[in-house]
C-alpha positions as CSV (number, residue, x, y, z in Angstrom):
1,X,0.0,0.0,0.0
2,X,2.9,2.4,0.8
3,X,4.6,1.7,-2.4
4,X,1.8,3.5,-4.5
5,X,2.3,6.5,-2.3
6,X,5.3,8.1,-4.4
7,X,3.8,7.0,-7.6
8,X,0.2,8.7,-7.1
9,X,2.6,11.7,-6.0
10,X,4.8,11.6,-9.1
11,X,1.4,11.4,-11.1
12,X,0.1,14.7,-9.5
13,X,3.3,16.1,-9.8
14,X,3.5,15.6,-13.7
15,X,-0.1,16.7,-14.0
16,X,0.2,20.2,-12.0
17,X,3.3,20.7,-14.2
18,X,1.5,19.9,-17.3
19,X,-0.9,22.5,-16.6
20,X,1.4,25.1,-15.7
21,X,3.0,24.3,-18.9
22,X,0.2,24.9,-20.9
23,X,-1.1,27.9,-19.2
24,X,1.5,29.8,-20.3
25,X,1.0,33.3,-22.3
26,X,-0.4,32.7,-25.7
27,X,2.4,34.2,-28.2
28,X,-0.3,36.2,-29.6
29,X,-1.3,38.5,-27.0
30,X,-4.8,39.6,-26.6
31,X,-7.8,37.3,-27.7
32,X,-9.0,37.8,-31.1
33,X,-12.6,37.8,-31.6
34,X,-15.0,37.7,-34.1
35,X,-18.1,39.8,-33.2
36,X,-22.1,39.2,-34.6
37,X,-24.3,42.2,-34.3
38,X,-27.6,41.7,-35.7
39,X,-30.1,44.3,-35.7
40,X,-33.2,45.1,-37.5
41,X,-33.6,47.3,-40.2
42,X,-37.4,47.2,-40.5
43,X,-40.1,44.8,-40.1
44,X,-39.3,42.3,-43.1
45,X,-35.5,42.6,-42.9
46,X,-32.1,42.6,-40.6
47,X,-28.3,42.7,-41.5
48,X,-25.4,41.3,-39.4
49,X,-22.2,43.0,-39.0
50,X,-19.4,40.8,-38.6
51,X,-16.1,42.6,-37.2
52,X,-13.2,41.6,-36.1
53,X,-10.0,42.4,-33.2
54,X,-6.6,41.4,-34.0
55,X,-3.4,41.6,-32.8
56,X,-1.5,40.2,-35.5
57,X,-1.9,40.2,-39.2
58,X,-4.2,38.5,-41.1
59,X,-3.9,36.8,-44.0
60,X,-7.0,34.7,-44.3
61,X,-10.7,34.2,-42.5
62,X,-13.4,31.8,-42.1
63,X,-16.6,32.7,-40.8
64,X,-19.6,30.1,-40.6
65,X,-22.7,31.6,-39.7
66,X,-26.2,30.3,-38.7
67,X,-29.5,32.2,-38.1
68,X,-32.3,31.5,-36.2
69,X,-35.5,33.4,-36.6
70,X,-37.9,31.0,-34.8
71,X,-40.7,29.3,-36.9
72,X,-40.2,31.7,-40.0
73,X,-37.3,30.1,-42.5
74,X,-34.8,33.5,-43.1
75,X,-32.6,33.7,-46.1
76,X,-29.2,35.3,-46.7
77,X,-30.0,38.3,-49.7
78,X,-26.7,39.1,-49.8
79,X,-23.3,39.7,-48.4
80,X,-21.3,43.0,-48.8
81,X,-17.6,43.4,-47.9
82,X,-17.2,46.9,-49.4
83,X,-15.8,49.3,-47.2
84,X,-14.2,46.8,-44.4
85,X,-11.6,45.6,-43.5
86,X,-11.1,42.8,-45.9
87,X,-12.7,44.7,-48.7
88,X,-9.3,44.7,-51.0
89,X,-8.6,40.9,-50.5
90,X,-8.6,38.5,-53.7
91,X,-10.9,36.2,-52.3
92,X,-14.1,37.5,-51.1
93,X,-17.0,34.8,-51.1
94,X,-20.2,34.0,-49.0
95,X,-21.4,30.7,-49.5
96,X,-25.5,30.5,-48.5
97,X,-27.1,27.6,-47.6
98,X,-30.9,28.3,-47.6
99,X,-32.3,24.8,-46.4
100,X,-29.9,25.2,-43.2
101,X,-29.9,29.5,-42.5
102,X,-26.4,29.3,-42.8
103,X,-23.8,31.1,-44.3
104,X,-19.9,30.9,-44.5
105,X,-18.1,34.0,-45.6
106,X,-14.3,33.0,-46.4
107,X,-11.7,35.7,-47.0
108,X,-8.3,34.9,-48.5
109,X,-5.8,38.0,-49.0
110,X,-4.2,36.5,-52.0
111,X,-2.5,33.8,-53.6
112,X,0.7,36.2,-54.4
113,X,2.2,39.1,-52.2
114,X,0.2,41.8,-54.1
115,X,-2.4,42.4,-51.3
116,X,-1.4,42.5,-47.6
117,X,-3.2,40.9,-45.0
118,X,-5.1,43.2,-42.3
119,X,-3.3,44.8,-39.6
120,X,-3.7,44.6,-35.8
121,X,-6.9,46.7,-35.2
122,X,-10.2,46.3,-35.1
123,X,-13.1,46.9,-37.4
124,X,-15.9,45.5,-39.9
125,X,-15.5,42.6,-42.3
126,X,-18.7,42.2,-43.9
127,X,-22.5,43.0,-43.6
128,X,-25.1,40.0,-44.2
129,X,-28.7,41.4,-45.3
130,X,-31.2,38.9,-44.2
131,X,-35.5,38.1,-45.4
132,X,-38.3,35.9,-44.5
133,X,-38.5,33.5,-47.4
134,X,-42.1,34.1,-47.5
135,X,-41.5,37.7,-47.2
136,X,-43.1,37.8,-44.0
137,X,-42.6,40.3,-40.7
138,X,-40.5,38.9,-38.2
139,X,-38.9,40.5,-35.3
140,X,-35.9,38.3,-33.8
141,X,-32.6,36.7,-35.3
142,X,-30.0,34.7,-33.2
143,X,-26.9,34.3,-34.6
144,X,-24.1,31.5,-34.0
145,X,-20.9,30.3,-35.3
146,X,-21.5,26.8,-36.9
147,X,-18.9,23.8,-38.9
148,X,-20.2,24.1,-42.1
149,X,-19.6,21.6,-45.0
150,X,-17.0,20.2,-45.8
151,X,-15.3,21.4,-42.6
152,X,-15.5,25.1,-42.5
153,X,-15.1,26.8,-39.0
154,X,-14.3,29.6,-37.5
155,X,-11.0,30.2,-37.9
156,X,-8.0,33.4,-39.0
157,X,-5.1,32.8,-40.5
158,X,-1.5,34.5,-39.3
159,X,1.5,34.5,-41.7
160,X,3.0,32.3,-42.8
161,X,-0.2,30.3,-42.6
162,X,-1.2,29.5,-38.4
163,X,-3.9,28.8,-37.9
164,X,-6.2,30.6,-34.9
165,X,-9.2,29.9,-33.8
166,X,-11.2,33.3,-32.5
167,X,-13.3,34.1,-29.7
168,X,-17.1,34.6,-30.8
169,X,-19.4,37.3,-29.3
170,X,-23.0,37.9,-30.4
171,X,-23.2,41.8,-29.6
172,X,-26.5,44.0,-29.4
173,X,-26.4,47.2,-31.2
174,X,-27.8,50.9,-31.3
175,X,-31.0,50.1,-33.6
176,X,-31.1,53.7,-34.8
177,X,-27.2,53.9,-35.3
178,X,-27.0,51.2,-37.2
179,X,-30.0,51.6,-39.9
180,X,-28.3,54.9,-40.2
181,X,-24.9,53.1,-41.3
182,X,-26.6,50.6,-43.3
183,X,-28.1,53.1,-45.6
184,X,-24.7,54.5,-45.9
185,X,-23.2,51.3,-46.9
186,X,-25.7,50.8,-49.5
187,X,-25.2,54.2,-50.9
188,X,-21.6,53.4,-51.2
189,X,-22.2,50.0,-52.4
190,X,-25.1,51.7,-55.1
């Protein structure tokens, strides 16, 4: 019985030193996070702005999205990158999937060395415009980060090509201040 005394010990031992190991300081610094903020334009239709805080620079971006508008089936209209962050990438695409509410929006700089990635900093990727299929009113969207076919998550990509997976945050906005920045969008986009 004694003799499992210093083995139970060295096994605690390697354990607590295991996780002191890995709770060292991530070599990135601060948390990046990919932030959702749906809000309502009028009664038939809302938009999502999907922003982002780095701390490094970023070459590439997948963000899978699902929406939840209770019993009424919502659709993605359409997807507009203009004026963020990513908006001179190569690779700009948002890939809807109806039958599930989802969409994933993937962002590649480029293939060459003709575009660089984003900076540290903060600020908007994209803008998803969302409808009722039937075009009816409805007055609540949830929104969460999903694996979408064939393995998409949620993921940025550091030079030369890590890998890191973000924080998500759903945020609420200022109703008025964003239908107010939509419009602008649109005129920009128009």
């Amino acid at each position: 019985m004694n003799s499992r005394k210093p083995l139970i010990l060295a096994v605690i031992m390697l354990l607590v030193l295991s996780a002191c190991l890995m709770a060292q300081d991530d070599k990135y610094g601060k948390i990046d996070t990919i932030f959702a903020e749906p809000y309502q334009i009028d009664a038939k239709n809302w938009a999502v702005n999907v922003s982002m805080v780095n701390d490094e620079d970023i070459l590439a971006i997948s963000v899978p999205l699902i929406f939840d508008a209770g019993k009424t089936a919502i659709v993605t209209d359409s997807v507009i990158f203009k004026g963020g962050t990513a908006e001179n990438f190569r690779v700009k695409h948002a890939r809807v999937d109806t039958s599930t509410q989802c969409v994933t929006i993937g962002l590649i700089a480029d293939v060459g060395v003709s575009v660089p990635p984003i900076p540290p900093g903060k600020g908007r990727i994209a803008t998803i415009f969302l409808s009722a299929l039937d075009n009816s009113d409805f007055n609540l969207v949830k929104v969460d980060t999903i694996t979408t076919p064939p393995g998409n998550n949620l993921q940025l990509v550091t030079p030369p090509t890590e890998g890191i997976v973000p924080a998500f945050i759903v945020k609420k906005v200022d109703k008025e201040k964003k239908v107010k920045e939509v419009k602008e969008v649109k005129e920009k986009k128009g």
